[in-house]
DOSE-204564 format. One line per field, with one value per residue: residue number from 0; y negated, x negated, z negated of N, C-alpha, C in turn. Coordinates in Angstrom, 3 decimals, always signed. Last residue first. Layout:
DOSE-204564
num <- (NUM_...)
n_Y <- (Y_...)
n_X <- (X_...)
n_Z <- (Z_...)
ca_Y <- (Y_...)
ca_X <- (X_...)
ca_Z <- (Z_...)
c_Y <- (Y_...)
c_X <- (X_...)
c_Z <- (Z_...)
//
This chain:
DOSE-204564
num <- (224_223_222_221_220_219_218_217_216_215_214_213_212_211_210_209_208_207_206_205_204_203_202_201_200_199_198_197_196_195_194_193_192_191_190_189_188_187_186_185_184_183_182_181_180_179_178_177_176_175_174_173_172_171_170_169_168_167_166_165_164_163_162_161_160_159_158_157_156_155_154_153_152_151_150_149_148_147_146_145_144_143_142_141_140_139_138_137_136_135_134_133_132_131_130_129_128_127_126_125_124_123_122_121_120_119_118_117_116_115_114_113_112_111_110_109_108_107_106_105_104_103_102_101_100_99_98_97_96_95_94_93_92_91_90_89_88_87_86_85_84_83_82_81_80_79_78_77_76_75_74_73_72_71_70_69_68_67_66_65_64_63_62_61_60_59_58_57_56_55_54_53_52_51_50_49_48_47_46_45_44_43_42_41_40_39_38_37_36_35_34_33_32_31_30_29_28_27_26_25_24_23_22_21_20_19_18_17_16_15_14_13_12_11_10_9_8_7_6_5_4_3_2_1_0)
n_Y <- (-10.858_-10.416_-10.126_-10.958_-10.870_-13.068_-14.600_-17.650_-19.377_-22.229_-23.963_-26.289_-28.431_-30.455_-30.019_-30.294_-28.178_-27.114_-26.507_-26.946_-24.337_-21.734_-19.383_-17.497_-14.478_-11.639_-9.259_-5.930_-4.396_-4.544_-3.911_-3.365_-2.472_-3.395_-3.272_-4.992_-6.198_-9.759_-10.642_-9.807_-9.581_-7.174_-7.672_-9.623_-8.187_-6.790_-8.747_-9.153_-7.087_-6.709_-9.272_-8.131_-5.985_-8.052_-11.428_-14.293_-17.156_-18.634_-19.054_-19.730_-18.807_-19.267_-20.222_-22.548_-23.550_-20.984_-19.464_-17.020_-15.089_-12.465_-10.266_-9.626_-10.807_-10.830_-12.630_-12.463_-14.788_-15.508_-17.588_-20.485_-22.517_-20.831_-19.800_-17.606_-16.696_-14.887_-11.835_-11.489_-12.780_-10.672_-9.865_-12.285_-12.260_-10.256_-10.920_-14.488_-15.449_-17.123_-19.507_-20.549_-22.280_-23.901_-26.359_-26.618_-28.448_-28.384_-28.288_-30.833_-31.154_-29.718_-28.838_-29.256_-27.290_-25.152_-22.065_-20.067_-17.012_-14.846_-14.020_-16.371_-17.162_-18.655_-21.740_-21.431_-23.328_-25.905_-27.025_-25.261_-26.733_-27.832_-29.560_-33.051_-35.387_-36.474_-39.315_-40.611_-43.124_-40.820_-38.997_-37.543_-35.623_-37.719_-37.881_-36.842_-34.237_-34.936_-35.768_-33.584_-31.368_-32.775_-32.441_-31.028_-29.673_-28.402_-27.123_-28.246_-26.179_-25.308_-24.472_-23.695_-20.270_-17.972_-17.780_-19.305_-21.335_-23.090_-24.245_-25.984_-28.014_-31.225_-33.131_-34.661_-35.985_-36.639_-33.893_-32.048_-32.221_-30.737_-28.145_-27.198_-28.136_-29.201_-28.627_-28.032_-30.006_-31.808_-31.169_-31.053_-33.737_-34.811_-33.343_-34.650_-37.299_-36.510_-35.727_-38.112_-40.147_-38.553_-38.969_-41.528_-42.744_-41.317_-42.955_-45.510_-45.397_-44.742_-47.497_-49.216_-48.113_-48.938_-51.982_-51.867_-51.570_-52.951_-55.798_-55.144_-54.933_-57.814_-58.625_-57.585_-58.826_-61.639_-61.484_-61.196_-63.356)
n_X <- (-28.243_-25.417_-22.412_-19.090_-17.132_-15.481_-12.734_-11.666_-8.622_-7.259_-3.700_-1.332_-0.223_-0.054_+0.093_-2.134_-4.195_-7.367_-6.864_-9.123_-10.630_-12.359_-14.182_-13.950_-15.405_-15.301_-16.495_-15.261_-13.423_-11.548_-13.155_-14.433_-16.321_-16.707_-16.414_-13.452_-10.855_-8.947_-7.044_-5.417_-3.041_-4.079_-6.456_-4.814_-3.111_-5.150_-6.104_-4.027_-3.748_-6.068_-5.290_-2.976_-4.359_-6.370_-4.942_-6.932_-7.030_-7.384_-5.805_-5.858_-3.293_-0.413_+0.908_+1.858_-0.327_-0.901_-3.163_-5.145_-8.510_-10.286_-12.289_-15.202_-18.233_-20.505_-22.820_-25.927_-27.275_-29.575_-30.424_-31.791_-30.462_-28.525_-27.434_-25.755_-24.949_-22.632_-21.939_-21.862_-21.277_-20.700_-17.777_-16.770_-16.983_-15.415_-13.100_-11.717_-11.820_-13.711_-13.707_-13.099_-15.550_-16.775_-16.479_-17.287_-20.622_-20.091_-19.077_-17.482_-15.076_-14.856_-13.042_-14.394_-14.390_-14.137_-14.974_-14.123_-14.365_-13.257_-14.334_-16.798_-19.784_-20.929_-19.289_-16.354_-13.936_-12.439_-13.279_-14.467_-17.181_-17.929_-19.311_-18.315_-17.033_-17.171_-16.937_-17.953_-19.500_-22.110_-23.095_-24.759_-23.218_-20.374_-16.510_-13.827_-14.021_-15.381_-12.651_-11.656_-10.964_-12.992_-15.599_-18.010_-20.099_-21.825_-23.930_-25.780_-26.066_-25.292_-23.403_-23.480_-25.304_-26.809_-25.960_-25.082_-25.287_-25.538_-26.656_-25.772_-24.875_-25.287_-24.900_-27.152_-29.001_-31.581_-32.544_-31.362_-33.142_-35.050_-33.880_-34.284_-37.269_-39.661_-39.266_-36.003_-34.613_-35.218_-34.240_-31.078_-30.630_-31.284_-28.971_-26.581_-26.493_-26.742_-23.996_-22.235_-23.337_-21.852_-19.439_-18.896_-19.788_-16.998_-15.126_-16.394_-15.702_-12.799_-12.151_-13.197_-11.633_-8.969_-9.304_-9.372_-7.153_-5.113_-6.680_-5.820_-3.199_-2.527_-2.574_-1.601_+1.121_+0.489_+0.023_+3.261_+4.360)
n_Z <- (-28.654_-28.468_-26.720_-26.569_-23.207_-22.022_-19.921_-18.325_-16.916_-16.054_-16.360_-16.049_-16.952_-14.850_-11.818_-9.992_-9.512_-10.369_-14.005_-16.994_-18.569_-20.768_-21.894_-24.756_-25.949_-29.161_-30.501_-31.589_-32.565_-30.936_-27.585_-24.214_-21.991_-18.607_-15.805_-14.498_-12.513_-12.354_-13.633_-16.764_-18.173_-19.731_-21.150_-22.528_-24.204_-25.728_-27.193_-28.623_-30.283_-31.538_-33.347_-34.794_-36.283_-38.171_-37.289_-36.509_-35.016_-33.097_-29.541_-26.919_-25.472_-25.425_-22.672_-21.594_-20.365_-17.926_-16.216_-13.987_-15.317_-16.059_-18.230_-18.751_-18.630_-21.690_-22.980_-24.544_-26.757_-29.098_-31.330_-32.757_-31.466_-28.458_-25.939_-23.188_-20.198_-18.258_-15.839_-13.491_-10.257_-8.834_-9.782_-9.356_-6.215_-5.983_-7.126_-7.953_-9.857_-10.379_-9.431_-11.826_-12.442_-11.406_-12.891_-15.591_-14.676_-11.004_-8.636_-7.308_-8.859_-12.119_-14.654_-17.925_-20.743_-24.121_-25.438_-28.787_-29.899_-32.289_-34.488_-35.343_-35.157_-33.382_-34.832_-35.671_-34.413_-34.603_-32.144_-29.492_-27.550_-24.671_-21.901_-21.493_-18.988_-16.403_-16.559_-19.824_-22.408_-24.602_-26.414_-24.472_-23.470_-22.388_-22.912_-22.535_-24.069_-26.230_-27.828_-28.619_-30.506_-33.614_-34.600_-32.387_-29.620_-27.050_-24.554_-21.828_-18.890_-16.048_-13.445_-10.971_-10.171_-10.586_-13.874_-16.090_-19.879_-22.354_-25.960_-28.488_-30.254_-30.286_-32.398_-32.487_-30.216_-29.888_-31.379_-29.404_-27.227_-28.778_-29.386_-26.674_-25.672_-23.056_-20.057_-20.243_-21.539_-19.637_-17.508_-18.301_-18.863_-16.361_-15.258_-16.223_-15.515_-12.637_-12.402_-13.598_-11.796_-9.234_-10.159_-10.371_-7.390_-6.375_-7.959_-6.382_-3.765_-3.777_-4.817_-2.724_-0.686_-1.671_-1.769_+0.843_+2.135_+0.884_+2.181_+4.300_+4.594_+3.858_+5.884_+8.218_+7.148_+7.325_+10.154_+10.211_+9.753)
ca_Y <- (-9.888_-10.808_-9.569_-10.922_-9.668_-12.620_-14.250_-15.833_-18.341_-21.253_-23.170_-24.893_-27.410_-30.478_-29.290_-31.695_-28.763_-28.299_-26.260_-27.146_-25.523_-22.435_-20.329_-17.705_-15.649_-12.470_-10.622_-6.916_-4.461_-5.140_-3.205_-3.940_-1.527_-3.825_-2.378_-5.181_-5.284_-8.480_-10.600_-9.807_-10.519_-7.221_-7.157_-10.429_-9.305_-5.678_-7.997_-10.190_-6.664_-5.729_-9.401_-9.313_-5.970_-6.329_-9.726_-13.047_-16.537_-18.317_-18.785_-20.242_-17.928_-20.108_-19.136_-22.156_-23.813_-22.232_-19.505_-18.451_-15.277_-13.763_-10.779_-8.605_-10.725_-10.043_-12.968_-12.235_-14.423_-15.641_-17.037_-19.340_-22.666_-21.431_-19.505_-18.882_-16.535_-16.075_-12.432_-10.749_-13.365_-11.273_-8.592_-11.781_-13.226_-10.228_-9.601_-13.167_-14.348_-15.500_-18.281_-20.425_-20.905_-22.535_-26.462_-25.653_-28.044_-29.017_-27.332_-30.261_-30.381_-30.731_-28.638_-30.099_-27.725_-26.291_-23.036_-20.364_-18.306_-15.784_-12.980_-15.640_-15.951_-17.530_-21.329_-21.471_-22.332_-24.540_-27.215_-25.918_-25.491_-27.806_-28.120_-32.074_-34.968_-35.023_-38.433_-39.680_-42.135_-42.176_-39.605_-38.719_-35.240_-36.406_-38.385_-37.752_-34.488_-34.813_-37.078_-34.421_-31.289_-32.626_-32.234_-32.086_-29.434_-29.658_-27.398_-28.086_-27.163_-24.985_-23.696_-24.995_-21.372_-18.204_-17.780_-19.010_-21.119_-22.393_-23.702_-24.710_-26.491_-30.236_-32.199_-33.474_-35.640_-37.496_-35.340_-32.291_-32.772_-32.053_-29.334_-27.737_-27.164_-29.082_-29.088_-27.145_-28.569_-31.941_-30.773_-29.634_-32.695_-35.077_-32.962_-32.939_-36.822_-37.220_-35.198_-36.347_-40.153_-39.105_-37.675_-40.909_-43.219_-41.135_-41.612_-45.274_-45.181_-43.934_-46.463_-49.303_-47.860_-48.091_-51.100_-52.844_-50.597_-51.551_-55.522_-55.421_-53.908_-56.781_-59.337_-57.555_-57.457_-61.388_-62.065_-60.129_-62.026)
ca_X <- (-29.880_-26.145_-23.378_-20.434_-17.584_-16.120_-12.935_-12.323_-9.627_-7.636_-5.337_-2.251_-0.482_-1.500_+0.403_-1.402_-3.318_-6.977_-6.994_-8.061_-10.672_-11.103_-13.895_-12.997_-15.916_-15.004_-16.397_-15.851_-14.744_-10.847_-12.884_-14.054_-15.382_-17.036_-17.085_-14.837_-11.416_-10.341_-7.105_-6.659_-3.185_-3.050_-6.348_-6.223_-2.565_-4.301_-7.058_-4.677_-2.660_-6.250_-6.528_-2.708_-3.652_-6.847_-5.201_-6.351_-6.835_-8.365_-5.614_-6.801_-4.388_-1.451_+0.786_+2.858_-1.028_-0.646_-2.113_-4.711_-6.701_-10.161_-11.212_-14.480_-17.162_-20.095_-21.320_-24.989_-26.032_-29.407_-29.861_-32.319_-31.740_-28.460_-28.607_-25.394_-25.725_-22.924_-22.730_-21.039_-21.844_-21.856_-19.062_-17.191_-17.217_-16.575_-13.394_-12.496_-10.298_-14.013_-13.798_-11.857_-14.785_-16.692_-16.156_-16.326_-19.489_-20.292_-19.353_-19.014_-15.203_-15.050_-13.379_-13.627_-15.039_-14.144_-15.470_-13.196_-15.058_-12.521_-13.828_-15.857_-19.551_-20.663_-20.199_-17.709_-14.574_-11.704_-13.782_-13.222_-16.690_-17.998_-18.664_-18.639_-17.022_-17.454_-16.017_-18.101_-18.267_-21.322_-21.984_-25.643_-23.924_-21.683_-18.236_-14.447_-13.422_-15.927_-13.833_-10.855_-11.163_-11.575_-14.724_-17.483_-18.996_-21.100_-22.722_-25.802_-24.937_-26.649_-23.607_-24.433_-23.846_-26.537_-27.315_-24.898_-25.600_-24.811_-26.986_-25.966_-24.688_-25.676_-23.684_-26.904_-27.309_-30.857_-32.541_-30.589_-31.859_-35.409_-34.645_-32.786_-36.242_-39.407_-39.995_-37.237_-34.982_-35.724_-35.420_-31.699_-30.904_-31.719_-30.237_-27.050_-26.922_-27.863_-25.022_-22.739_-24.046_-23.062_-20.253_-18.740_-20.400_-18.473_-15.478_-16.089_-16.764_-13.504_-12.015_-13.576_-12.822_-8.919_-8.862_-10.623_-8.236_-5.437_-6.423_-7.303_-3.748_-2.040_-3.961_-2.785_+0.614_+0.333_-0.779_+1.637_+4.580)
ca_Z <- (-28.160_-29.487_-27.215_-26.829_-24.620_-22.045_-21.419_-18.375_-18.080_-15.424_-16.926_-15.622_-17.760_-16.100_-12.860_-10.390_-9.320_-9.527_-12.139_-15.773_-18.152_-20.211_-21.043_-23.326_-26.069_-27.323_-30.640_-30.552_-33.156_-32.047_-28.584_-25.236_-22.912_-19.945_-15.968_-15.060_-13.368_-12.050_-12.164_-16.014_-16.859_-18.532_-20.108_-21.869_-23.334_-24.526_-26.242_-27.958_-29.232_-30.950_-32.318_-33.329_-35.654_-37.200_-38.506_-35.789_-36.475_-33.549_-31.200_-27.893_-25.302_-26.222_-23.248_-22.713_-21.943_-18.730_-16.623_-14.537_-14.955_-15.527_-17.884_-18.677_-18.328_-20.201_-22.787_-23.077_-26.128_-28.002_-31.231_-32.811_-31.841_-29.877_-26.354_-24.339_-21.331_-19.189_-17.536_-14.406_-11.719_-8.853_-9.546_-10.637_-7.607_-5.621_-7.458_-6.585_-9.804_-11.059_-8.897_-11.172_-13.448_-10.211_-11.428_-15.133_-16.006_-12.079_-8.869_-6.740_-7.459_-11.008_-13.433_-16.791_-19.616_-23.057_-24.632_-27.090_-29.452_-30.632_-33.523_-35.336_-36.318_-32.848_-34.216_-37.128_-34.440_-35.072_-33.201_-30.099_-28.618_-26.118_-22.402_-21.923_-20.565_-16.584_-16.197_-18.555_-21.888_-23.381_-26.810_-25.301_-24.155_-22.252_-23.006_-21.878_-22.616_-25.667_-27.849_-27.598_-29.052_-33.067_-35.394_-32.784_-31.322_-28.035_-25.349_-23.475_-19.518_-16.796_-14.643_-10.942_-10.490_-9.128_-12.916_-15.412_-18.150_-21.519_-23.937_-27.755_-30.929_-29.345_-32.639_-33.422_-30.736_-29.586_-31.723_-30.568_-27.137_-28.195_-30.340_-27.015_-25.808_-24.041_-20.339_-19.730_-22.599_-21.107_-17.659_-18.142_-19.960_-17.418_-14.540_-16.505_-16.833_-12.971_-12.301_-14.189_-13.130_-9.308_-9.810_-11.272_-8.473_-6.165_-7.500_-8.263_-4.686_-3.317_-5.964_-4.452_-0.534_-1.209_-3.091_-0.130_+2.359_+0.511_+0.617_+4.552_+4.711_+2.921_+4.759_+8.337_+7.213_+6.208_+9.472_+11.172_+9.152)
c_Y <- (-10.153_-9.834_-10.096_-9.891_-10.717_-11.840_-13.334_-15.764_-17.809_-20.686_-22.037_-25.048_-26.353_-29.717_-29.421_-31.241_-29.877_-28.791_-27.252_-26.336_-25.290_-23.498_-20.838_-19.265_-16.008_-13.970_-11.495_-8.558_-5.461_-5.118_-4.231_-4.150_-3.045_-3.076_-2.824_-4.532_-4.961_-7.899_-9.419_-9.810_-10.577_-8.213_-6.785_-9.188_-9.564_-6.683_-6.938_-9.544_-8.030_-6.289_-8.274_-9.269_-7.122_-6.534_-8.967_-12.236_-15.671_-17.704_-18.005_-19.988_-18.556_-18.530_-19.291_-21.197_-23.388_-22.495_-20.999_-18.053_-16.796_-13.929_-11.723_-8.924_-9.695_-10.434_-12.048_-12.435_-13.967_-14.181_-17.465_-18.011_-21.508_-21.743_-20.858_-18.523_-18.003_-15.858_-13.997_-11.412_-12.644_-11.975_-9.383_-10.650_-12.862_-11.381_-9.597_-12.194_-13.737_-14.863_-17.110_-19.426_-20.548_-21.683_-24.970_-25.384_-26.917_-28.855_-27.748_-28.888_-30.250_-30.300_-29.698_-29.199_-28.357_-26.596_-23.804_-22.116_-19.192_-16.952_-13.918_-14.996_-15.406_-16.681_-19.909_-20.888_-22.838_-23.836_-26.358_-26.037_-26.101_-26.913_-28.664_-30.809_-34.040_-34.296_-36.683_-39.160_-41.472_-41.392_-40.966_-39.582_-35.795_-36.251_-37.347_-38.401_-35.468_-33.931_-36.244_-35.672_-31.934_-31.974_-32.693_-31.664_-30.445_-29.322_-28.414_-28.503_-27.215_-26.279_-24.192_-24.984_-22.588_-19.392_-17.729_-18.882_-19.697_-22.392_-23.110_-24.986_-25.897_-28.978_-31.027_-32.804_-34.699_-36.914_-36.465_-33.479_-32.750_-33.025_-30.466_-28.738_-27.598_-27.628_-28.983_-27.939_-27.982_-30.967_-31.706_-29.837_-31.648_-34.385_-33.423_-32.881_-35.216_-37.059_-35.708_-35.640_-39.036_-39.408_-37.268_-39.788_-42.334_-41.582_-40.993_-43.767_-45.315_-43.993_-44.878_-48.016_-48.068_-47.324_-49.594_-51.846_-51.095_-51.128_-54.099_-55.150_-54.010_-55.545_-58.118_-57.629_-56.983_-59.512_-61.755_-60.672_-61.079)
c_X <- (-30.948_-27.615_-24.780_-21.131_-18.996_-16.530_-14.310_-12.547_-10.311_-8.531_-5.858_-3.472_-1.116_-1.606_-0.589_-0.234_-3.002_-5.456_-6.984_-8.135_-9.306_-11.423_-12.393_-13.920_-14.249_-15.343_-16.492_-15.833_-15.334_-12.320_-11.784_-13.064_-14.999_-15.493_-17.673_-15.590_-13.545_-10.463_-7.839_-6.439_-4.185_-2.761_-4.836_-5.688_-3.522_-3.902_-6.043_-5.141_-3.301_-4.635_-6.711_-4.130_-3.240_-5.922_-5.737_-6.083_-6.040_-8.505_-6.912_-6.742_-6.062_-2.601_-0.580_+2.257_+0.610_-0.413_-1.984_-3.474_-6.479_-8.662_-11.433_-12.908_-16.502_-18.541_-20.951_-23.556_-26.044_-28.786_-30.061_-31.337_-32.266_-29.906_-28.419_-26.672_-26.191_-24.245_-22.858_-21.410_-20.981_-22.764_-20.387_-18.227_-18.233_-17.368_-15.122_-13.254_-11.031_-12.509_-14.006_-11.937_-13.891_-15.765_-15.988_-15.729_-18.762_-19.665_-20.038_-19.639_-16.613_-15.473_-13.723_-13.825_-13.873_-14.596_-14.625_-14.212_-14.286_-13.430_-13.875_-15.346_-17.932_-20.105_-19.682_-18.866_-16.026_-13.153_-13.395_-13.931_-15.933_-17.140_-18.919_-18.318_-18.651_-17.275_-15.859_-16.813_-18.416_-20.454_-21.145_-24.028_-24.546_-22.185_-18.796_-15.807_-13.812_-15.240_-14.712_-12.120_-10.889_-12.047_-13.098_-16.096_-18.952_-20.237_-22.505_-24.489_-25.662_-26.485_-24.791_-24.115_-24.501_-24.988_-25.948_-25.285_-24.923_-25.064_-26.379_-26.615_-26.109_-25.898_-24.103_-25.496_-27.135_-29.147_-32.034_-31.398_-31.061_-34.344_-34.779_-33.480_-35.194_-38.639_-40.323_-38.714_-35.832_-35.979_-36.237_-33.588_-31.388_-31.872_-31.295_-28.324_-27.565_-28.306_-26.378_-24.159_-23.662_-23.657_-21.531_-19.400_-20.286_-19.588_-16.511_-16.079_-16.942_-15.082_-12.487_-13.398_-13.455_-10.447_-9.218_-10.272_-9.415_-6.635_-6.194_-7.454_-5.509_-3.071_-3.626_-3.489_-1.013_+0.159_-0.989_+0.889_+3.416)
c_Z <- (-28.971_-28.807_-27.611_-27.755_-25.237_-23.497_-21.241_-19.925_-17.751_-16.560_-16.296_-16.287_-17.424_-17.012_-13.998_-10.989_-9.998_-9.109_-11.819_-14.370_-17.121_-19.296_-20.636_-23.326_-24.876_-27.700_-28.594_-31.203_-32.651_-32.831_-30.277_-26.526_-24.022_-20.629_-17.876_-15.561_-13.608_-12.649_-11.881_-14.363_-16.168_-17.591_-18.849_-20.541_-22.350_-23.861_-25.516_-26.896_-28.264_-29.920_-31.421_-32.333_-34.342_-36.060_-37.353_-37.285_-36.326_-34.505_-31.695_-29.724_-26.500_-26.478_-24.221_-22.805_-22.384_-20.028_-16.803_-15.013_-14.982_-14.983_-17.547_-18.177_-18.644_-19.972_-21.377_-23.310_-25.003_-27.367_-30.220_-32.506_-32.043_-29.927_-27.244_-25.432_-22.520_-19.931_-17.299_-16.109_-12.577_-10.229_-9.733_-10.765_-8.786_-6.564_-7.328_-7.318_-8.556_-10.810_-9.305_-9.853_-12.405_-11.401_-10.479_-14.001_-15.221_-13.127_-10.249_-7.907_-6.759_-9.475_-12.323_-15.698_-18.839_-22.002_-23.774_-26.630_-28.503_-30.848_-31.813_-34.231_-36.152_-33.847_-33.743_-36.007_-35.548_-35.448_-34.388_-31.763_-29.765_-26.266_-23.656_-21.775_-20.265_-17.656_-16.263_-18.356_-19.995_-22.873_-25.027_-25.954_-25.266_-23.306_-22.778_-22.370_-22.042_-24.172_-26.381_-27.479_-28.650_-31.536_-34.898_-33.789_-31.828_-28.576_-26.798_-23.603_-21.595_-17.645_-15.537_-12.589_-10.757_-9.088_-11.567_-14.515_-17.764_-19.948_-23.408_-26.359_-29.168_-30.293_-30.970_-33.226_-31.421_-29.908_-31.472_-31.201_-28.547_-27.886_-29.683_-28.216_-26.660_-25.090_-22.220_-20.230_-21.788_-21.936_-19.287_-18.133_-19.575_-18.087_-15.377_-16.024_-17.241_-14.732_-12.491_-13.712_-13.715_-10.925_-9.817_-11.434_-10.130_-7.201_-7.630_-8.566_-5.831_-3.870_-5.219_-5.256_-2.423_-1.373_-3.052_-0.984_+1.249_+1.071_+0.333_+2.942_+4.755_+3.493_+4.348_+6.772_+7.552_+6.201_+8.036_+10.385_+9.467)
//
């Protein structure tokens, strides 16, 4: 009987360590893919990454964040949860842009991302409920082929997907009572006026619980430079 308890536990720890580095190994080729693309467009510029993928819409960053991401559009939200940039599949997916949306032209932009725990894709959204946080990093900046975005904070909150904060088809009216909802769950207050004239952007992505309906948000003002 000992003998066989022994095998058995030589077998979980085997299993045990495999999928600790599979893990690892996963984290590891996000980051290696992102670090790719980022000095391709430095060296170069998004053109360069849109040859290898035409559905790369964009740039998204975030100064003092690990934040520095080409976005993605595709014709459903769900292929680029689990692939990068070059279509392979990843644990990190993609940021992308619900497909709903007509690029920056409508009222509600709303951005995708995974949260991952080295700070990767949507890994720090979730600190924007610290006040200080957000004070720090107050702006996004999203940069197209020929367009280029501040995105000011102005709201951050968690919730869950029973409160369908991704609707993209507003009258005058719902989009002005949208924007009173934003600011009432808002965690933080934000030195941004924002208006039913406006065009918002939201970040979304998971929490870390093991609740798969939580969501953590910010919503940001754009502004067009």
């Amino acid at each position: 009987m000992r003998k066989w308890l022994r095998l058995f536990s030589v077998v979980v720890m085997i299993v045990c360590a495999m999928q600790l580095i599979q893990y690892v190994w996963s984290y590891w080729q996000v980051n290696e893919g992102l670090e790719e693309a980022q000095k391709t467009v430095l060296e170069n510029d998004i053109t360069a990454l849109q040859r290898q993928n035409d559905e790369i819409i964009g740039w998204l960053s975030l100064e003092k964040s690990r934040l520095n991401n080409p976005v993605l559009q595709t014709t459903n939200n769900e292929f680029y949860l689990t692939h990068n940039y070059l279509r392979e599949k990843s644990r990190g997916g993609s940021i992308f842009v619900d497909f709903r949306n007509e690029r920056m032209n409508d009222r509600h932009t709303i951005f995708y991302g995974h949260v991952l725990r080295n700070g990767t894709m949507f890994g720090e959204l979730a600190k924007f409920a610290d006040q200080q946080y957000a004070d720090e990093h107050p702006v996004f900046h999203f940069e197209t082929n020929n367009r280029k975005y501040k995105l000011e904070v102005f709201a951050a909150y968690e919730t869950t997907t029973d409160y369908y904060y991704i609707e993209t088809d507003f009258t005058d009216e719902s989009y002005k009572q949208f924007l009173q909802e934003i600011s009432i769950r808002s965690v933080i207050q934000m030195p941004v006026d924002v208006t039913e004239n406006d065009k918002i952007v939201t970040l979304s992505t998971c929490t870390t619980s093991q609740d798969e309906t939580e969501r953590f948000v910010v919503h940001a003002k754009v502004i067009e430079q």
